[in-house]
N, C-alpha and C positions, 0 to 999 in steps of 0.2 A: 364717578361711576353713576350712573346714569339710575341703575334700576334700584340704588340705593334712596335716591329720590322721587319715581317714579312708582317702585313697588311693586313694579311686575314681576318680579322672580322672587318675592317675601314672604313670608306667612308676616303678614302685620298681627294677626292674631295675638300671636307668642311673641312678639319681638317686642325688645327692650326698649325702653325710651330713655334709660340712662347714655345709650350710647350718643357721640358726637355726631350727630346726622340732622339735614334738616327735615323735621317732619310739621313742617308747615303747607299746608296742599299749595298747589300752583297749578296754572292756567298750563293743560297740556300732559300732565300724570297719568298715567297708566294703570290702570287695574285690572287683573287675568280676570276674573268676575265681580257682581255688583257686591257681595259681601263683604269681598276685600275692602272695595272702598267703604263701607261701612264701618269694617272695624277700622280700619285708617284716620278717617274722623270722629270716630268716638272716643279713639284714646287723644288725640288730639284736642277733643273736646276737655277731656281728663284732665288733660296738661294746663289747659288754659284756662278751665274752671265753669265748666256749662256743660249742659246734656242737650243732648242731640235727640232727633228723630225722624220718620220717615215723613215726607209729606206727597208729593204728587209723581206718578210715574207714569209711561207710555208702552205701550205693548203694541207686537206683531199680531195684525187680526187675524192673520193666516197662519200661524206658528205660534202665537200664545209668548212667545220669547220679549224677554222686557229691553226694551229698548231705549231707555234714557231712566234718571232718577235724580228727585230731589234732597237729597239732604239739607235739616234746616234746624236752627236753636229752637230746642226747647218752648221758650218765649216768643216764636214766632206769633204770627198774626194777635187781633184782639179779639175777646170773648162778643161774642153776638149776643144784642140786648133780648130778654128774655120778654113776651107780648103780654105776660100778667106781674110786670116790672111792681105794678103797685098794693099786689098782694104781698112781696115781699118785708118783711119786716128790719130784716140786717142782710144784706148783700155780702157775700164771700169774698174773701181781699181776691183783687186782681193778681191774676198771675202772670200774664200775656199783654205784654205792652204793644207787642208789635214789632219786635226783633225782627231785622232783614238779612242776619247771616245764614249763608246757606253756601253748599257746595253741590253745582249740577254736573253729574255724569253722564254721559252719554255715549252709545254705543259705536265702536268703530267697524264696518262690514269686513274692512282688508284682513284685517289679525283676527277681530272676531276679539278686540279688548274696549274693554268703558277708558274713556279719558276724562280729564276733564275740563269741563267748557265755560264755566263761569265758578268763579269764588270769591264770596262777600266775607273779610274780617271780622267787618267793623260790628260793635253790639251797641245796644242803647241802653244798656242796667248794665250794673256792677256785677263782675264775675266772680266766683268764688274763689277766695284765696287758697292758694297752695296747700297750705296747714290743713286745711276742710275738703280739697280737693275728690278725696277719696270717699267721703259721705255723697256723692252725687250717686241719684240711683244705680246708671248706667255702669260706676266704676266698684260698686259693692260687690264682691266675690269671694268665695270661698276658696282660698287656695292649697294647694296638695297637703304641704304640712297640715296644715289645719285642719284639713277634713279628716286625716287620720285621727286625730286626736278627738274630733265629733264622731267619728266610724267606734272608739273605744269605747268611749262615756255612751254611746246611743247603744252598744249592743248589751251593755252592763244594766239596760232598763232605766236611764236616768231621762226623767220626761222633758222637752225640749225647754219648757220654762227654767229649770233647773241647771241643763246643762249651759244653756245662752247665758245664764250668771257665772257660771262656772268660766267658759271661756272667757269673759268680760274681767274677774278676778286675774285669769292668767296670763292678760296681756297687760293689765293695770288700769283699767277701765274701758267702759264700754267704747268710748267716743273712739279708741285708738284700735277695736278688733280689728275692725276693716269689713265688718257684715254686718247686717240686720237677722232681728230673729227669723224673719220672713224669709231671706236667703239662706239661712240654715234649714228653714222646713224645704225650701225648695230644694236643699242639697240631697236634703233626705230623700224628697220624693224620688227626688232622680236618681236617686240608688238603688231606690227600691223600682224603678222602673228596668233597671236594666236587669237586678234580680228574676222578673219574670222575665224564663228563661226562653226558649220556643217549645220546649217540649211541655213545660204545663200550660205556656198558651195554645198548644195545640189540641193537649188533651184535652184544655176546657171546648174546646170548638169541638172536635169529636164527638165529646156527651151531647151537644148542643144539637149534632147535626142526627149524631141517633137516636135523641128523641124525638125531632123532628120526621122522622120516616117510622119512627113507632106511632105518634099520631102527631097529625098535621094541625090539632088547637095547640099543641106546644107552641109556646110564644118565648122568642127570647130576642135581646139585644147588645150591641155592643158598642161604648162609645170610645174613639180614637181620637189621640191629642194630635196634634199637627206633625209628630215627627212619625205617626200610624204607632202610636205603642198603646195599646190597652189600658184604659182610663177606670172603665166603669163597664157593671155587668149588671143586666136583669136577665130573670126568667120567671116562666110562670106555667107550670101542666095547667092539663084542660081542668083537674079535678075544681085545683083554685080557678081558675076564670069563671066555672059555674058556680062554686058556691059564692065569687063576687056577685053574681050576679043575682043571686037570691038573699044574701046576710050583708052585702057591700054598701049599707046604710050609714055604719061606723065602723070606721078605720084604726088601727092605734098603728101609728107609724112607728116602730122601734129598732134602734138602731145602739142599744146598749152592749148587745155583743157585738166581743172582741175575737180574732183567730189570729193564733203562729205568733213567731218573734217580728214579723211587720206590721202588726195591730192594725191590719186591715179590719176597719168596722162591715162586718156582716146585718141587712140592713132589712128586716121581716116587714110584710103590711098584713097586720093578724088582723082578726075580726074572730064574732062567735055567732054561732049557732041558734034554732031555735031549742038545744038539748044544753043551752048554755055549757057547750063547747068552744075549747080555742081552733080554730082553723087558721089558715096561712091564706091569703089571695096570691102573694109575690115577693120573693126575692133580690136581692141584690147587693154587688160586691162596690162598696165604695174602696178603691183601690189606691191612690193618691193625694187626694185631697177631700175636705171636708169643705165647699164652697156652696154659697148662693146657685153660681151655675151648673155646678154635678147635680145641686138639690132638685134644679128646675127641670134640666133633663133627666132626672130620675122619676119626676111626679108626671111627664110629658109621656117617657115610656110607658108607665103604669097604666095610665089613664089609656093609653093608645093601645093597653094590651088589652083593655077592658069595655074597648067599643066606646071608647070616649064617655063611658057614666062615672060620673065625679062623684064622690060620698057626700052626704050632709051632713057628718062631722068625721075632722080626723081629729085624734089626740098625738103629738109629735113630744120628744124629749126637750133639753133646755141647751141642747145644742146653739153656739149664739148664731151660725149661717142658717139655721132656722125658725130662732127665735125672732118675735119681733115682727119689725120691718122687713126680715128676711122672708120668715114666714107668708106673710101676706106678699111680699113680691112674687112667691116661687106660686103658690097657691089661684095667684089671681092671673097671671100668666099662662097658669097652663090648661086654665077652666073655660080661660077666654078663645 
């Protein structure tokens, strides 16, 4: 059966690799789109103990449609020497020897299917054995059962440090869950992503849009993840931009409150008064994640809603994506 090797009528996605099939790519496979082939060689990769990634691909200048792709190990190419080599003190272990496995796809016009045109095996480092297989980024995942049982312990308020031990106990150690803490928050987010519903994403746009025709210094923003789902939110009425604009000397960025059972941090830029009053500059919903990057397009927005005058001091929490090296990343970045 042809398309058992091929793939073209599979969700490779979901499919088993316990079953008797060969899922080793060959010159000539089929794939209904580029995805497919992707997940096709990532759990291949699984099986055989390497993570994969994307590397170079070709597009339709006229239609934007991709028309060929690289798949390639992890380990591919070597790290390029850095030009102040001798400011370094201790060099980071190499990770990238220069691996040359790779699988090229490419577009067929007739069917309108990727096949494939070239496939290199062969690796130059040792693959990770089977027993360990599953620790490779790529193959860490939450799976059904298990996310119900993080769906119970997370709506019970157990804080995700606590609960990642919890599950780690209940499978008999960490090494055998089959997730990272990291993939638990990410489970989470994406729960909570699909929680917002369209109807409160709507109404927050609504307010957005009526205050905007109430008056037109209403300032607000919205930042969108790759799949368009509602990440992160600012606003700011005219009252705050002008009193930024007269008190917006010192900032205390504060992001201690909490709202609802999804502990979205609600995220204030207060300032005071010359009647040593608290005032508000700007709002904002950190929605998903607490990263360096939410942090920097948040201080991006701010600053952009405020005519670009940056304060001479902020004071921020001990938050660690703002702490530190974070701080001054997100800070120097967005002033420059």
């Amino acid at each position: 059966m042809d398309n058992a090797l091929g793939a073209t009528d599979v969700n490779v996605e979901n499919f088993d690799f316990d079953l008797e099939l060969d899922w080793k790519p060959r010159k000539g496979m089929e794939f209904d789109y580029e995805q497919a082939a992707y997940y096709f060689y990532n759990r291949y990769g699984g099986k055989e103990g390497f993570s994969i990634r994307r590397k170079s691909h070709a597009k339709n200048k006229k239609t934007g449609e991709t028309t060929s792709r690289v798949f390639v190990c992890c380990k591919e190419g070597i790290r390029s020497k850095y030009k102040r080599d001798y400011m370094i003190r201790k060099s980071r272990a190499e990770t990238r020897p220069g691996c040359h496995a790779e699988l090229y796809i490419k577009l067929n016009r007739e069917n309108n299917k990727f096949f494939v045109t070239h496939f290199v095996e062969e690796h130059n480092h040792p693959l990770v054995v089977k027993e360990y297989s599953h620790k490779l980024p790529l193959q860490q995942k939450v799976q059904d059962c298990q996310g119900i049982d993080i769906d119970l312990a997370h709506d019970s308020r157990i804080d995700v440090t606590s609960l990642y031990e919890l599950m780690g106990k209940q499978a008999g150690g960490r090494d055998v869950v089959g997730y990272t803490k990291q993939d638990m928050k990410n489970y989470l987010r994406s729960k909570r992503q699909r929680s917002l519903e369209y109807g409160e994403a709507g109404y927050i746009m609504k307010y957005f849009s009526d205050q905007t025709l109430e008056n037109p210094l209403f300032y607000h923003a919205v930042q969108l993840d790759s799949e368009e789902q509602i990440t992160n939110l600012f606003w700011a009425d005219a009252k705050m931009i002008i009193d930024y604009g007269q008190f917006g000397d010192v900032v205390n960025f504060d992001m201690t409150y909490k709202i609802n059972k999804f502990n979205r941090p609600l995220v204030v830029f207060v300032g005071f008064n010359h009647h040593r009053k608290t005032i508000i500059f700007g709002v904002a919903l950190i929605m998903y994640d607490e990263t360096v990057d939410s942090f920097i397009w948040l201080f991006e927005t701010f600053f952009r809603a405020m005519s670009g005058k940056a304060p001479k001091t902020i004071f921020t929490n001990q938050d660690a994506a703002i702490n530190g090296k974070g701080s001054s990343t997100c800070y120097a970045r967005c002033i420059s």
